[in-house]
DODREN-923068 format. One record per residue: x, y, z of N, C-alpha, C in turn. Coordinates in pm, whole numbers. Layout:
N
nx:X, ny:Y, nz:Z, cax:X, cay:Y, caz:Z, cx:X, cy:Y, cz:Z
...
# end
This chain:
80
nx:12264, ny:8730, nz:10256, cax:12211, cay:8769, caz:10387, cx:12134, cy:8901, cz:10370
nx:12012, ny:8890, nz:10436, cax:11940, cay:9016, caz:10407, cx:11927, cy:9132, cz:10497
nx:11910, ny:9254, nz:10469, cax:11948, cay:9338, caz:10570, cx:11811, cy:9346, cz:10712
nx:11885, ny:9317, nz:10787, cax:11797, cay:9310, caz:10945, cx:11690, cy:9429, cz:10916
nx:11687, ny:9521, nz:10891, cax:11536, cay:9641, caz:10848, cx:11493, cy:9606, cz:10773
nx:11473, ny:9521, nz:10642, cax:11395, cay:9462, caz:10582, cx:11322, cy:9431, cz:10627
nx:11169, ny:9482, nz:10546, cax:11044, cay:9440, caz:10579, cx:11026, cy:9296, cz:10511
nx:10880, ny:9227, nz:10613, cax:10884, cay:9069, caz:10581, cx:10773, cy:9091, cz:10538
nx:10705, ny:9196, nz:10556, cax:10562, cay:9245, caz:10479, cx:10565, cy:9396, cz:10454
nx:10490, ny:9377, nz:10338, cax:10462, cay:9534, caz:10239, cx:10292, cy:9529, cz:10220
nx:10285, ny:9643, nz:10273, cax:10136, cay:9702, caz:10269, cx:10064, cy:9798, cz:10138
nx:10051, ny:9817, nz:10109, cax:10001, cay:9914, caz:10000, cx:9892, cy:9941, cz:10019
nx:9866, ny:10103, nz:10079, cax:9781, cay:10179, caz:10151, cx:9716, cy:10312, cz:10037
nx:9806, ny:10260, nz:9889, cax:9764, cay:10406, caz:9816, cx:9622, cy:10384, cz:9794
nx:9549, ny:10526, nz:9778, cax:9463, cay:10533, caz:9736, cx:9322, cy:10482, cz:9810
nx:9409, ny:10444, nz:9951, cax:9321, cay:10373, caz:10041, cx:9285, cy:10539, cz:10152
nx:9172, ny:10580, nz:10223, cax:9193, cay:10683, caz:10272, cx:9110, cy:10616, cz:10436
nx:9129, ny:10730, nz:10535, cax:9100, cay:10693, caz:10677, cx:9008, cy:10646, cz:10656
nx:8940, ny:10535, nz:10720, cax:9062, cay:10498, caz:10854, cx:9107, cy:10344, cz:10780
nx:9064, ny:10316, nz:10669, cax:9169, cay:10216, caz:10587, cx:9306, cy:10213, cz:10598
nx:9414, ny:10238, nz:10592, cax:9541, cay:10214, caz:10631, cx:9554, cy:10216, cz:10763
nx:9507, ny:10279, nz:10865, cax:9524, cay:10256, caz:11028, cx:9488, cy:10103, cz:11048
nx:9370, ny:10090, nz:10932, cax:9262, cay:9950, caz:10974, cx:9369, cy:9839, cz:10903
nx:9442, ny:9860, nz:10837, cax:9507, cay:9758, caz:10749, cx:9623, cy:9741, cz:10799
nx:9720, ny:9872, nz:10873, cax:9805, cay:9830, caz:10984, cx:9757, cy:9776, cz:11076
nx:9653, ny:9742, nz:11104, cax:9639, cay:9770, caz:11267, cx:9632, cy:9553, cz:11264
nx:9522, ny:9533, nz:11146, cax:9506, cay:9387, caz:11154, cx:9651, cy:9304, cz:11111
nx:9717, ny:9374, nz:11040, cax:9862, cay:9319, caz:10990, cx:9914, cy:9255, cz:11110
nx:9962, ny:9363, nz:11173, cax:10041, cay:9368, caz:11321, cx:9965, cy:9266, cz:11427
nx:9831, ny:9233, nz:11409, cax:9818, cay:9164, caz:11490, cx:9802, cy:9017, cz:11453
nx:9869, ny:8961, nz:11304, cax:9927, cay:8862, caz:11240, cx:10054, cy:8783, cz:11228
nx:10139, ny:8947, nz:11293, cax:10279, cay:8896, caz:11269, cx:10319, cy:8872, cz:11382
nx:10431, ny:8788, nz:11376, cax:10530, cay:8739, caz:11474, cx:10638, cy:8847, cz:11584
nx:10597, ny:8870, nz:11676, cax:10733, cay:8916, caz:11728, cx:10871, cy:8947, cz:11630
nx:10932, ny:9071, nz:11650, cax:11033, cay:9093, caz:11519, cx:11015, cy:9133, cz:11427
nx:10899, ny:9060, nz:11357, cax:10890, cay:9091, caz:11200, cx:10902, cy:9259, cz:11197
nx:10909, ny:9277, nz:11061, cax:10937, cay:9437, caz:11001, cx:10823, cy:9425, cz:10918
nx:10737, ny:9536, nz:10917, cax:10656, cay:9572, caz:10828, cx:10652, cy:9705, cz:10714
nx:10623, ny:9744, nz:10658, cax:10649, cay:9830, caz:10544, cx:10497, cy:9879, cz:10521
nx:10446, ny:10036, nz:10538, cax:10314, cay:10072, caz:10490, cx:10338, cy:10186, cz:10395
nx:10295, ny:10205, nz:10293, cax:10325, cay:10297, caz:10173, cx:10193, cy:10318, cz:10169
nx:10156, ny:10503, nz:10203, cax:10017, cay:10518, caz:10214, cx:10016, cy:10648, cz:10142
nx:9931, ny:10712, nz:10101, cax:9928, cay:10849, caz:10024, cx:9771, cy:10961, cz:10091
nx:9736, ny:10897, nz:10203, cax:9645, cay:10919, caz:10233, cx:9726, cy:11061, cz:10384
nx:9678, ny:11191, nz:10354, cax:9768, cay:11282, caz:10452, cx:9700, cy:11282, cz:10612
nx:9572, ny:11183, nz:10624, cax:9647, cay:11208, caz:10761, cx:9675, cy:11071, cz:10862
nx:9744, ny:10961, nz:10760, cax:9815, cay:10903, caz:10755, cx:9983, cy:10870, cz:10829
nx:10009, ny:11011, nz:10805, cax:10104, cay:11095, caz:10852, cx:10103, cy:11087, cz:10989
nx:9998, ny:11096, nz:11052, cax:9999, cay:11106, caz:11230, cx:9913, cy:11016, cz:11242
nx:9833, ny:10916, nz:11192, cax:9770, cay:10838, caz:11236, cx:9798, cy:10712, cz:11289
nx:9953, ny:10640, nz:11146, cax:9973, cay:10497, caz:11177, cx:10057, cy:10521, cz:11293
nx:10162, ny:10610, nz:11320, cax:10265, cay:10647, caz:11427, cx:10223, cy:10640, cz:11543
nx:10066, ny:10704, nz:11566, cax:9986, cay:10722, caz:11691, cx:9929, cy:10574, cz:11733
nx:9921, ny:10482, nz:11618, cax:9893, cay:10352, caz:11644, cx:10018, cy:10265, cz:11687
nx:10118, ny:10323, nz:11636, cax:10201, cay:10212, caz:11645, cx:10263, cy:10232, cz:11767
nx:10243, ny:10325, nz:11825, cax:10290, cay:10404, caz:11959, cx:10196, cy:10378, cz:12076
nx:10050, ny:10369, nz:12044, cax:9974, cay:10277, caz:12114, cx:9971, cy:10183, cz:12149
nx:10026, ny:10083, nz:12025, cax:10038, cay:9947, caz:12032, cx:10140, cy:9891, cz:12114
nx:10274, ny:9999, nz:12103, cax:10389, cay:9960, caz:12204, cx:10466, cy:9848, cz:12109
nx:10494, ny:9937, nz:11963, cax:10576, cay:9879, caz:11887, cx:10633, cy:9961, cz:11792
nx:10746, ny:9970, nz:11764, cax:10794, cay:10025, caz:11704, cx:10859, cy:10104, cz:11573
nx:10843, ny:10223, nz:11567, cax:10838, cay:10326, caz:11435, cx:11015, cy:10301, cz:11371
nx:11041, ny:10219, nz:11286, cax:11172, cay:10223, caz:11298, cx:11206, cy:10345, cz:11174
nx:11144, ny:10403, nz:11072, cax:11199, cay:10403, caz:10992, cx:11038, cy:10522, cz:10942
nx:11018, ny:10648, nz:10898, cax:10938, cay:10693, caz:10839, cx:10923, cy:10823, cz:10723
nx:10920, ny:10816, nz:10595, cax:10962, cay:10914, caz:10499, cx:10859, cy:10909, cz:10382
nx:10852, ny:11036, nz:10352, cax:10743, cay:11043, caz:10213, cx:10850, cy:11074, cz:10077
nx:10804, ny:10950, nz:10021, cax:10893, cay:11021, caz:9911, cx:10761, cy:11005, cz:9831
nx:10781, ny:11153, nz:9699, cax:10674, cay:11181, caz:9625, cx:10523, cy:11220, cz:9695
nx:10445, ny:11172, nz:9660, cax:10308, cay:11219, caz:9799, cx:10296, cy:11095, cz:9841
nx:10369, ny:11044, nz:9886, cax:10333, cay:10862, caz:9990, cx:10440, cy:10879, cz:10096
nx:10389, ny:10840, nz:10208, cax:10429, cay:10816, caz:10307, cx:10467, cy:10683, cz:10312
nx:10587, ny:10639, nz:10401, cax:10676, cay:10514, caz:10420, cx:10713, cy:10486, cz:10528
nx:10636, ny:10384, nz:10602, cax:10662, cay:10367, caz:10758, cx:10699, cy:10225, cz:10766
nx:10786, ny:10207, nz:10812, cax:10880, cay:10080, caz:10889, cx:10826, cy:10059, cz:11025
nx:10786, ny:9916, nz:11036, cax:10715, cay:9927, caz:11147, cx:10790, cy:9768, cz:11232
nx:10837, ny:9756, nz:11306, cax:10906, cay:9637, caz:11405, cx:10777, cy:9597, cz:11494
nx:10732, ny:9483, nz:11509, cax:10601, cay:9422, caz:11607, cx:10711, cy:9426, cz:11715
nx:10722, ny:9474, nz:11814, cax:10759, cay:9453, caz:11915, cx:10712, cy:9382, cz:12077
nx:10626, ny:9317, nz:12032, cax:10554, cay:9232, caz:12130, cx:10412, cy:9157, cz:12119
# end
């Protein structure tokens, strides 16, 4: 059984810079299903306040967000 925060998609945003990872969350999310968990690993800094401000727009939810090393790690729930 897998753990319910598990992402059902992984993004890989390195090396990608604005507005590429906003643009690559943004079309993801509007692919997935209600529920799903998404995963964006981005290294791009202003990244940092960009996907959050989207995903907060979108009216879905930030479950989960941490940089380890210089990449940022956002957990993202489609919530509608």
């Amino acid at each position: 059984m897998s753990n319910q925060n598990e992402p059902n998609i992984n993004i890989d945003c390195v090396g990608l810079y604005c507005p590429e990872p906003v643009f690559r969350t943004r079309q993801e999310l509007d692919q997935m299903e209600v529920g799903q968990i998404m995963e964006v690993v981005a290294d791009d800094p202003a990244s940092e306040e960009d996907i959050p401000r989207l995903v907060k727009r979108l009216e879905h939810k930030l479950l989960k967000m941490y940089k380890e090393n210089d990449e940022f790690h956002f957990i993202i729930q489609k919530m509608k």
